[in-house]
C-alpha positions in Angstrom: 0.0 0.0 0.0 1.6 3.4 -0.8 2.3 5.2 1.8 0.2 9.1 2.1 2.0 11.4 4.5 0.7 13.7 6.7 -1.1 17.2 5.7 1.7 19.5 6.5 1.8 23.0 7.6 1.5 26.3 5.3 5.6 27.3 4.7 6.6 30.3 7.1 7.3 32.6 3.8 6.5 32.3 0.0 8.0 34.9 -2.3 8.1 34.8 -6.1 11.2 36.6 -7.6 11.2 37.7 -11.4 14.5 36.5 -12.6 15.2 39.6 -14.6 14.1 41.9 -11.9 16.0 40.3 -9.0 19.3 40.0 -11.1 18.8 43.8 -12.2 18.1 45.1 -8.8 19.7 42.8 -6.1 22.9 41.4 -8.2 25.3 39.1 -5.8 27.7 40.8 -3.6 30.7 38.8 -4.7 34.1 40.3 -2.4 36.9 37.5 -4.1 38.4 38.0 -7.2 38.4 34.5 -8.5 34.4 34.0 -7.7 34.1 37.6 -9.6 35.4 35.5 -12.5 32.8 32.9 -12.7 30.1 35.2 -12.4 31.7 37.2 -15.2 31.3 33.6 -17.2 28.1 32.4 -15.7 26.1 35.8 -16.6 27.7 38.6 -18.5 26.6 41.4 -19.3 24.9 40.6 -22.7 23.1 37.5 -20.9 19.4 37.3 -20.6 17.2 36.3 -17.8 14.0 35.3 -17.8 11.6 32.8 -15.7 10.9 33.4 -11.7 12.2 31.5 -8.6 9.9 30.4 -6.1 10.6 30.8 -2.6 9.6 29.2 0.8 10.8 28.7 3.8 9.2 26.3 6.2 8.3 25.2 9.9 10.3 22.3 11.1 7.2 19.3 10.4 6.3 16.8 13.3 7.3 13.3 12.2 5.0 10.7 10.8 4.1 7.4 12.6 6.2 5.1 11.1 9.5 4.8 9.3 10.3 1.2 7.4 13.9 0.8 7.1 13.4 -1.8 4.2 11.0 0.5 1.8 14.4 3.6 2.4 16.7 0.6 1.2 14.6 0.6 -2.5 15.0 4.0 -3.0 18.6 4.2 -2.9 20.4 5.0 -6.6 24.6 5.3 -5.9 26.8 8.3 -8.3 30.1 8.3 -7.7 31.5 12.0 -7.6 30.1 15.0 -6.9 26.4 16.9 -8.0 26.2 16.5 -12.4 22.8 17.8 -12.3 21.4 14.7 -14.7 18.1 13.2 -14.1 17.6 10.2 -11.9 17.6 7.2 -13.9 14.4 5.4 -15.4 12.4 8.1 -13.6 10.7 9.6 -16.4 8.5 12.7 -15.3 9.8 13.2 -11.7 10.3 16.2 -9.9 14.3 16.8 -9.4 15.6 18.5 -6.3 19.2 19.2 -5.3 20.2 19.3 -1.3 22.1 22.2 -0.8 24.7 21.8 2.2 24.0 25.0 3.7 24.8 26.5 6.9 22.0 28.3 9.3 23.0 31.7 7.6 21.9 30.6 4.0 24.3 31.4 1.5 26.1 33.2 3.9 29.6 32.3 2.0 29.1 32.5 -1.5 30.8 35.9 -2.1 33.9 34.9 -0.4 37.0 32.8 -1.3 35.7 29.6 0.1 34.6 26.7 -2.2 32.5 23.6 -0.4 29.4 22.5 -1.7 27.4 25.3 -0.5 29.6 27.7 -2.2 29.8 26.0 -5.4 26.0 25.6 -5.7 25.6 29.3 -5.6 28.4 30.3 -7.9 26.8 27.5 -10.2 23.6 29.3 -9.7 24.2 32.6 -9.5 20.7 33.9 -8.9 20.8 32.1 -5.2 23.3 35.0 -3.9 20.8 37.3 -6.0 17.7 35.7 -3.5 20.0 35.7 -0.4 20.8 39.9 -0.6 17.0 40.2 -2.0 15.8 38.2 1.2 17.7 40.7 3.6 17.0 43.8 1.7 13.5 42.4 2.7 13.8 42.3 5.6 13.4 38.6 5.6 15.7 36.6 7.7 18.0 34.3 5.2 18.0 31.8 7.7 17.6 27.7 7.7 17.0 27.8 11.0 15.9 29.8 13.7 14.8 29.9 17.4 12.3 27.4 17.0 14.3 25.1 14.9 15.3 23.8 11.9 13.4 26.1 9.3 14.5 24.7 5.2 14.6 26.6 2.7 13.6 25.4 -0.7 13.8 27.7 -4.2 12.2 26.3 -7.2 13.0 27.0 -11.0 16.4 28.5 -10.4 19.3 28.7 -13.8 22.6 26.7 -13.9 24.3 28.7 -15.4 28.2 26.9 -15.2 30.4 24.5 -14.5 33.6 24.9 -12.5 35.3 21.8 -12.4 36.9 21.0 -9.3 38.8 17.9 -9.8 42.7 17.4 -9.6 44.3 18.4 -13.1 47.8 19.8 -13.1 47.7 20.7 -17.0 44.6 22.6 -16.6 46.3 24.5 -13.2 45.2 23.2 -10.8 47.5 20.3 -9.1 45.2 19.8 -6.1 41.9 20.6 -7.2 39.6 23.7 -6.8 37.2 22.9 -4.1 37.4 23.8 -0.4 40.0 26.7 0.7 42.2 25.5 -2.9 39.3 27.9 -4.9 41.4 30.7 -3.5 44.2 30.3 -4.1 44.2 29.3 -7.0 44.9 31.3 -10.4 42.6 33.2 -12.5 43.6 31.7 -15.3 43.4 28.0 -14.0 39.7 29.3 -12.5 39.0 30.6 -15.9 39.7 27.1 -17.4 37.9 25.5 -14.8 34.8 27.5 -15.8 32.2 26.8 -18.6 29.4 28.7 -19.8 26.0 26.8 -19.6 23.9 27.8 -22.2 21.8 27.7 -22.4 21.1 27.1 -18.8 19.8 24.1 -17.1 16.9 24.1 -14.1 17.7 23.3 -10.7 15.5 23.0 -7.6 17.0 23.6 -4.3 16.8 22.3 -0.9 19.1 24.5 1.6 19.1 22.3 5.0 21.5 23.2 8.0 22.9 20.1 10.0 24.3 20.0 13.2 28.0 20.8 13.2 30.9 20.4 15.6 29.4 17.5 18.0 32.1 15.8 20.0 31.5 12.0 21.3 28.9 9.5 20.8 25.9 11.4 19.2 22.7 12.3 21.7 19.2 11.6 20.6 18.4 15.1 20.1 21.2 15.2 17.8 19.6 12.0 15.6 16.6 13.6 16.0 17.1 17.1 15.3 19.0 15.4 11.8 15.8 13.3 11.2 13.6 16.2 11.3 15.6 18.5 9.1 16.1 16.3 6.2 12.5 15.0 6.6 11.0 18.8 6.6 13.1 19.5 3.5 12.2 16.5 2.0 8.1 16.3 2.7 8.4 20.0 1.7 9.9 19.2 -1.9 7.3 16.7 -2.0 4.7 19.1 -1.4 5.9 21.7 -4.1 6.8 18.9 -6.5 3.0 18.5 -6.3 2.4 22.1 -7.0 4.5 22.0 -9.9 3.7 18.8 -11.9 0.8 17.2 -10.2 0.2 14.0 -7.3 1.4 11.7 -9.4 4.6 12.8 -10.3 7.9 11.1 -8.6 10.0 12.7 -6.6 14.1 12.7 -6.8 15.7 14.1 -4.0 20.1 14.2 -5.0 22.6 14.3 -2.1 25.4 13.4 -0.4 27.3 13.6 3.2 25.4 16.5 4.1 26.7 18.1 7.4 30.1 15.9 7.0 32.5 18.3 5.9 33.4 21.3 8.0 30.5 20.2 10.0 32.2 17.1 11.6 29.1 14.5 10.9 29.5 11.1 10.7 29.0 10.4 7.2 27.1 6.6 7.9 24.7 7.8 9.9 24.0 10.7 8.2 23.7 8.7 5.2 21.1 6.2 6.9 18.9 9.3 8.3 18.7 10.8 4.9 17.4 7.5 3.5 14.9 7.2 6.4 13.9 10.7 6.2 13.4 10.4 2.5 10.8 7.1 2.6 9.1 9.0 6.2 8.3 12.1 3.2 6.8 9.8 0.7 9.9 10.7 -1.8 10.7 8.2 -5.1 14.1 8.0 -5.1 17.6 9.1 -3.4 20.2 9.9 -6.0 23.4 9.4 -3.3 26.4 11.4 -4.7 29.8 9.5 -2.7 31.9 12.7 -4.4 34.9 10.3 -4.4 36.6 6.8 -4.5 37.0 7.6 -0.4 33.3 8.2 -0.6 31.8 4.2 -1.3 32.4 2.7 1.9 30.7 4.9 4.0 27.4 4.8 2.2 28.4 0.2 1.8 28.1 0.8 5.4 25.0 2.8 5.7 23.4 0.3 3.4 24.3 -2.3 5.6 22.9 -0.7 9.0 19.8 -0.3 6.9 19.6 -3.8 5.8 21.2 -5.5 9.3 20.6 -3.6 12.1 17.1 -1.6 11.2 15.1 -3.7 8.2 15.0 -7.1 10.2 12.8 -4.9 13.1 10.3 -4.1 10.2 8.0 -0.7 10.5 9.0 1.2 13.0 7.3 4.5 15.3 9.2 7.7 15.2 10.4 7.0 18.6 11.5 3.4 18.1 13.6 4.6 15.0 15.0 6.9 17.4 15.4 4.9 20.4 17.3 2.1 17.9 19.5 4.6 16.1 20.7 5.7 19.2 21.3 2.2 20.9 24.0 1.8 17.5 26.6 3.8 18.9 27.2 6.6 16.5 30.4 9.1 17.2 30.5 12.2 15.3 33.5 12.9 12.9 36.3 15.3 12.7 35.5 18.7 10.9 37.0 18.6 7.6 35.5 15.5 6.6 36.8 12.7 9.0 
């Protein structure tokens, strides 16, 4: 029997955004030289814009009744390397949605020298650091979270409109890659190569979710749960507007990664097994999992192996058993930078 979530609440804000109007009047504050040059590439000045970007941001939801460990295992569809933006395979007609790694303070560091996921997503997109100063000239808060919570952010219909390539190539300039702090300091003209016009531009839907960063020890259950209820908001949410846009029946792909495993410090496993849970909790079709590297495939083995071993075999599960049994596993958090 398929499974019908919950009615959810109304989303906390919903603003529509003319593309040509926001990128006339609210262009991205960019403050490094080398992010100044993809944006030069991504949208010059002879570039037109068109379209509109939806929007929300929502209230952290209350989690369904059951989870089944088994039914997240199906969902499951493994890409080595990082975010290619292709559909989900032998999904025809879904809804595609990207997770963006963001911090509570959303895209707080896209105009600077740094170069993680979040970072890349927006110079990628270059309209997101438009919606981010937009949001505060506003007076909206640009926020994932606030006092109460988790609070996701999700933006439909926004333009890819490049590629930086971040991978090691020495010939091309750029001996140990471009992502993380090596964006900086590395040359214009090896960011310039690094850089490719998309056009025209691809479509992108976004979900910005915060995780918990900079635990220490064996994880609490508030920290499972505040994880389980941020990825499941974001993903019932996409669910929701997937609905708006192309109707009930339409599947649902939700692409990620090791969100919150980076700078963060999560442990990659079990943020890989919540994602999956929180994923078949929101009624979504598939999980395109995006390892980002050869490193990369035995932590999500391993995830796939706590789903099947330790959390299948107990069969549907309440909210608070899923809980009570992802705690009694043991998880430590990571190192930030990745460990």
């Amino acid at each position: 029997m398929t499974k019908v979530p919950a009615p959810i609440p109304e989303p906390i804000e919903r603003l529509v955004f003319d593309a040509k109007e926001l990128l006339y009047d609210q262009l991205p504050v960019i403050h490094d030289a080398n992010k100044r040059i993809v944006f030069e590439i991504a949208l010059p000045a002879d570039c037109t814009t068109d379209g509109e970007f939806v929007y929300t941001r929502w209230p952290a939801f209350a989690l369904p009744d059951g989870a089944d460990a088994h039914r997240a295992l199906t969902l499951l569809e493994s890409r080595p390397g990082i975010f290619d933006y292709t559909p989900a395979s032998n999904l025809p007609g879904a809804v595609e949605w990207h997770v963006n790694f963001a911090d509570p303070r959303l895209f707080c560091g896209y105009g600077t020298s740094l170069f993680a996921q979040d970072e890349m997503m927006v110079a990628e997109h270059p309209a997101l650091g438009a919606i981010r100063e937009a949001l505060r000239t506003g007076g909206y808060p640009a926020v994932t979270e606030d006092d109460s919570g988790p609070t996701p952010v999700l933006i439909t219909g926004v333009k890819r409109r490049c590629h930086v390539a971040t991978d090691a190539n020495a010939e091309e300039g750029r001996p140990r890659g471009l992502y993380g702090h090596e964006f900086g300091m590395a040359s214009a003209d090896a960011v310039r190569r690094a850089t490719t016009r998309i056009d025209p531009p691809t479509i992108t839907n976004v979900i910005a979710i915060a995780a918990p960063a900079y635990g220490v020890g064996h994880y609490t259950r508030e920290d499972i749960e505040h994880v389980l209820v941020t990825a499941y908001t974001g993903f019932r949410a996409a669910v929701a507007e997937s609905e708006r846009l192309a109707g009930a029946e339409a599947p649902v792909a939700v692409h990620t990664g090791y969100w919150g495993c980076g700078v963060f410090g999560g442990n990659r496993v079990l943020m890989t097994v919540l994602q999956l849970l929180a994923a078949e909790m929101a009624g979504v079709s598939r999980v395109v999992f995006h390892t980002a590297n050869v490193a990369g495939g035995p932590f999500l083995e391993e995830a796939v192996q706590v789903l099947s071993e330790d959390l299948a075999p107990l069969g549907p599960m309440t909210a608070d058993g899923l809980l009570d049994r992802v705690l009694g596993l043991g998880f430590v958090w990571g190192m930030s930078g990745g460990a």
